[in-house]
C-alpha positions in Angstrom: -1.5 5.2 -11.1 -2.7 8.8 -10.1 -4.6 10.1 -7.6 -3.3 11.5 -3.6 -2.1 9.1 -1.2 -4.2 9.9 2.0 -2.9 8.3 5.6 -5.5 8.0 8.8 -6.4 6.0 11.1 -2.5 4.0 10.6 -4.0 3.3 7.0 -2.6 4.4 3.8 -4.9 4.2 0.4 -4.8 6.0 -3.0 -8.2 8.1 -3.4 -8.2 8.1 -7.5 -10.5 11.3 -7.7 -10.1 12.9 -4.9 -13.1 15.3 -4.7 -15.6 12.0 -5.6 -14.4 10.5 -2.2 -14.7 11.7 1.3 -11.9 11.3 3.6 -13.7 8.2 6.1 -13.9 6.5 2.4 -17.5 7.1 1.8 -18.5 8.0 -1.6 -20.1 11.4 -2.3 -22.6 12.9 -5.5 -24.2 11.5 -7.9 -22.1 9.2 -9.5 -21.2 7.3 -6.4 -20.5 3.9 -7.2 -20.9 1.2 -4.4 -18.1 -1.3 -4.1 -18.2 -4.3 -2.5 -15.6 -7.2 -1.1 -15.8 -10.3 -3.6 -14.2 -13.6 -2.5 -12.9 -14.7 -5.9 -12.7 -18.7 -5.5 -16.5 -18.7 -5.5 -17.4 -15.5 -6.8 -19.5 -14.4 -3.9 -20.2 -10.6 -2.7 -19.4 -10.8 0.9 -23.0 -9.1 2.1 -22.6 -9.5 6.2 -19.8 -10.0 8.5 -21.0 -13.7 9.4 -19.9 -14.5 5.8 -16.8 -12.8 5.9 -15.8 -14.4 9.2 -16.5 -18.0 7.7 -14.6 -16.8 4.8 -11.8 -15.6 7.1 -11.6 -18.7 9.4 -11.2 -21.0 6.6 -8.2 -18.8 5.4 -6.6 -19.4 8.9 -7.8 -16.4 10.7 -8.8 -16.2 14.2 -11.3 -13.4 15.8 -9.8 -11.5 18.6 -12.8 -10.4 21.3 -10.4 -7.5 23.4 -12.5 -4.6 21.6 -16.2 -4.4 21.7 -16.3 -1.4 19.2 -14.4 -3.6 16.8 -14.2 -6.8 14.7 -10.8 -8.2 14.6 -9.4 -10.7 12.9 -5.3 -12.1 13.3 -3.6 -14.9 11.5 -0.9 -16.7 13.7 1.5 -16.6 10.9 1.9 -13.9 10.0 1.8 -9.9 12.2 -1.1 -9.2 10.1 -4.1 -7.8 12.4 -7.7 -6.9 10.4 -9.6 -4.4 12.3 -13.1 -3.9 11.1 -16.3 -1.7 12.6 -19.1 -3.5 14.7 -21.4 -2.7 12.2 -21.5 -3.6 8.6 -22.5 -0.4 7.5 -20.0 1.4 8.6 -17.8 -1.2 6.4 -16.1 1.1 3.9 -13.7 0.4 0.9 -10.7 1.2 3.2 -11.6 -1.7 4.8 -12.2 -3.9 1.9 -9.1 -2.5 0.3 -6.8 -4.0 3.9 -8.7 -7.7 3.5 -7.5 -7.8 0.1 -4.1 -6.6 0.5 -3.9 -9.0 3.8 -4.8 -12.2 1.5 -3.9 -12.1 -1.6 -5.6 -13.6 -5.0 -8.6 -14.9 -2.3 -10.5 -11.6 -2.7 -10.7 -8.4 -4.8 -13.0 -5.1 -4.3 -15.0 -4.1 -7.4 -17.4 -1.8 -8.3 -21.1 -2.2 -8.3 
């Protein structure tokens, strides 16, 4: 595995090319590949947060309304705590990347 470790916002993630990736996560030039959050039972692209938080809730997750910038998600079990933006577009790989880490084998981030 190479590429630089970057740490912000309390988040670490590897950026594999560094100069193809800005540092909020966004992808830059022409080759830019979208990626997108796949829930892997059923194969589906997670396209809105109103899917994700169905996919979330069955998974044992409850939303927590103390921010009204953010969507966030905590599982009782565990001291896990997903923070997402209010809007979808603003939903970056970083993001993607904690969802998968947070629940394993139920989703996976791939390129489109």
């Amino acid at each position: 595995m190479s590429g630089v470790w970057i740490f912000k916002n309390g988040v670490v993630r590897l950026v594999e090319n560094p100069g193809a990736e800005s540092l909020d996560g966004s992808r830059q030039g022409p080759s830019a590949r979208r990626k997108v959050l796949v829930h892997t039972p059923t194969n589906e692209v997670i396209t809105s947060y109103a899917v994700l938080e169905n996919k979330l809730s069955s998974l044992g997750w409850e939303r927590y309304y103390d921010d009204p910038d953010l969507l966030q998600f905590h599982k009782r079990s565990t001291v896990h705590l997903i923070s997402l933006p209010k809007d979808f577009s603003k939903f970056k790989s970083m993001h993607m990347f904690d969802i998968v880490v947070k629940n394993r084998n139920m989703f996976e981030v791939r390129d489109m």
